[in-house]
N, C-alpha and C positions, 0 to 999 in steps of 0.2 A: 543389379539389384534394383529393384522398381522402389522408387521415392514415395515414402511417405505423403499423403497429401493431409494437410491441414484442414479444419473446419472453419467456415466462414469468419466466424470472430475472431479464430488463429490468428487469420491471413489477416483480417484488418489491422489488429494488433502490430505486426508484421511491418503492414506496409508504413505507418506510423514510424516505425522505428528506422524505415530504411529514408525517411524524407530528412537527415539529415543533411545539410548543405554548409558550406563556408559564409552564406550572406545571412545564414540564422545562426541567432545568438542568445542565448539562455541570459534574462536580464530581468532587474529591477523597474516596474512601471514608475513613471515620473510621477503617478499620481500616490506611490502605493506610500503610506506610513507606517507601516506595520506588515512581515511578512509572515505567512502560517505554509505549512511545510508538512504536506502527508508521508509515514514513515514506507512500507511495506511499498516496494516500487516505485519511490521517488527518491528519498534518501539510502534507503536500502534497497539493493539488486538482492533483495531475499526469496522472489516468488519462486525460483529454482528449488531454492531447500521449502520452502511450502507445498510443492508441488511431488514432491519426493516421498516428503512425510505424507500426506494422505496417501499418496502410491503405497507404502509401504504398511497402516494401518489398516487397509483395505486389498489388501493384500492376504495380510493375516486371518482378516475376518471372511476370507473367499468374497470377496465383492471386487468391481470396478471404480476406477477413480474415472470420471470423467474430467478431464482439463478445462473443459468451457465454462464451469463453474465457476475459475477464475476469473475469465473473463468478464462473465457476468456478475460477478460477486466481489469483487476486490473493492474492499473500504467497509464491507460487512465483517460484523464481528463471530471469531469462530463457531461459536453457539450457533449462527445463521447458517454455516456451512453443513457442522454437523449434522442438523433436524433433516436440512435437505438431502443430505446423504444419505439418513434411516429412511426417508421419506421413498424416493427414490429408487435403494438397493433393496427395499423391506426388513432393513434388520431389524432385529430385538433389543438390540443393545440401547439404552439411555444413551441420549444427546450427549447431556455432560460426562458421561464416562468414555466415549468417543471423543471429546472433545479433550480430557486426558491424554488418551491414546496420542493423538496429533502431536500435544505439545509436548507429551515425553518424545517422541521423534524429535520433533524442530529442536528442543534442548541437547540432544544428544547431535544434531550438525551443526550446530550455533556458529564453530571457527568460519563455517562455506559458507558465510554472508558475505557480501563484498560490498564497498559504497558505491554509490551513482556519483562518479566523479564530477560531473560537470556539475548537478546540482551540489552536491558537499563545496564545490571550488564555491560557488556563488554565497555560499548560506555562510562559510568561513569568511569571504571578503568583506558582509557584512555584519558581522559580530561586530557588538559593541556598537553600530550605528543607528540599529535601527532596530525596534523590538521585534524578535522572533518566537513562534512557539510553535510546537508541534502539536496537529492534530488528528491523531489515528485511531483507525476500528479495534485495533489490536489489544489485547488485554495490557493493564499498566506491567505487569508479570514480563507480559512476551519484549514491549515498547523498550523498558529499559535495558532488557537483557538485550537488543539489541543495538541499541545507542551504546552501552557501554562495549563490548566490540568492535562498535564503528570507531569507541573513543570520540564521541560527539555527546553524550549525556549533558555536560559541561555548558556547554552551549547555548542553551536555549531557555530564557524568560520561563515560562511556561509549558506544558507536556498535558494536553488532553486524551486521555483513551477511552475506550469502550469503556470501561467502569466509571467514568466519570459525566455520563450522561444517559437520562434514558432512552432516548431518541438516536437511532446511527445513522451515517448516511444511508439512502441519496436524504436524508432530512438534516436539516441544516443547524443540528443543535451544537454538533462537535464544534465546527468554525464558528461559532457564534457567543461559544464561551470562549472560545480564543480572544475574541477580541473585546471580549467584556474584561477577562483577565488582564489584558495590555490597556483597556481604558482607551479602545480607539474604535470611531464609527466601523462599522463593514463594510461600507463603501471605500473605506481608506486601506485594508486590509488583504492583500495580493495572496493567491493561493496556487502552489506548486500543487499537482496533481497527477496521475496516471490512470487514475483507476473511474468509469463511467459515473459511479454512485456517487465520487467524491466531487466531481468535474459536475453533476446536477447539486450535490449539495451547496456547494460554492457559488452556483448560479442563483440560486434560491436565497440565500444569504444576503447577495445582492453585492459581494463580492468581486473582487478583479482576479483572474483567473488565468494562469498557464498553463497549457498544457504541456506535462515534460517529457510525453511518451517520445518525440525525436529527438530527443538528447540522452536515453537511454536504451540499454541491450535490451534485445527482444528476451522475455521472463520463459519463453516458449522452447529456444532452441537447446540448453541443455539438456531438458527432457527427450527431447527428438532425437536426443543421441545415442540415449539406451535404446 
């Protein structure tokens, strides 16, 4: 059976994940005071069940799901997905009634999210030392129903989503009420990351910055399965 081949952002994605090593180590910056923590691919290994649910939304409506969208799109808020996907496929359907569609899917796989165990190990070592908040595209709707799953909700100072700013990444508004909320410069404020948009928003911020795509499963391969 001849192998799938991936599309270039796939494969980078990919190669990311496979640079795991023993002499890298998922850690707190000595400079950071404040840690902020993207949900969808850093805390959560959810982009499987994201990537499922538009599969199967667009499915229904005789269209294609393109994957690269992820790619390119992860830390954008679903409304951003949706428009591009009428855009795209030509449908008729309203953004936000697509953008239903999605979420009634993700809700009905909610249990198939699974944590990013190395980040959860770090973000729990750190509870209680240092202020943490979360900062994601996600609707506050989708954020908590996830956190509460992970059983991480608990946790965290602060929880900025898409509804709580008008600006989403790559524009730096989301980290930036983070650390206004925590009452700490953004130079002092370290940001767990995966996704390109979040990784320029955080730069932009002016931000210290991880990238935690090597310390997490590629979001790609369970799709590749079906």
């Amino acid at each position: 059976m001849a192998t799938k081949k991936r599309p270039l952002q796939l494969q980078k994605f990919a190669k990311f994940a496979r640079l795991k090593s023993v002499r890298m180590k998922l850690e707190i910056h000595p400079k950071a005071k404040a840690l902020i923590f993207d949900l969808d691919g850093t805390l959560s290994d959810s982009l499987p069940v994201h990537i499922a649910s538009w599969h199967a939304v667009c499915e229904k409506l005789n269209c294609t799901f393109d994957e690269r969208i992820l790619v390119e799109m992860t830390g954008a808020p679903t409304i951003s997905f949706a428009e591009r996907i009428k855009r795209e496929q030509n449908l008729e359907i309203d953004p936000e009634e697509l953008v239903e569609l999605k979420q009634k899917e993700f809700r009905q796989n909610i249990s198939r999210i699974k944590p990013h165990d190395a980040v959860i190990e770090l973000m729990k070592n750190a509870h209680g030392k240092i202020p943490m908040a979360v900062g994601t595209g996600a609707s506050r709707k989708s954020a908590m129903l996830q956190m509460k799953e992970l059983e991480i909700d608990h946790l965290f100072d602060f929880i900025v989503t898409a509804d709580d700013v008008d600006r989403h990444k790559p524009e730096p508004d989301t980290f930036l009420k983070c650390a206004d909320l925590m009452n700490i410069k953004p130079e002092f404020c370290q940001v767990f990351e995966d996704g390109e948009l979040g990784m320029q928003a955080a730069e932009t911020a002016g931000m210290l910055l991880t990238d935690v795509r090597p310390f997490v499963t590629d979001p790609f391969a369970e799709s590749e399965k079906r």
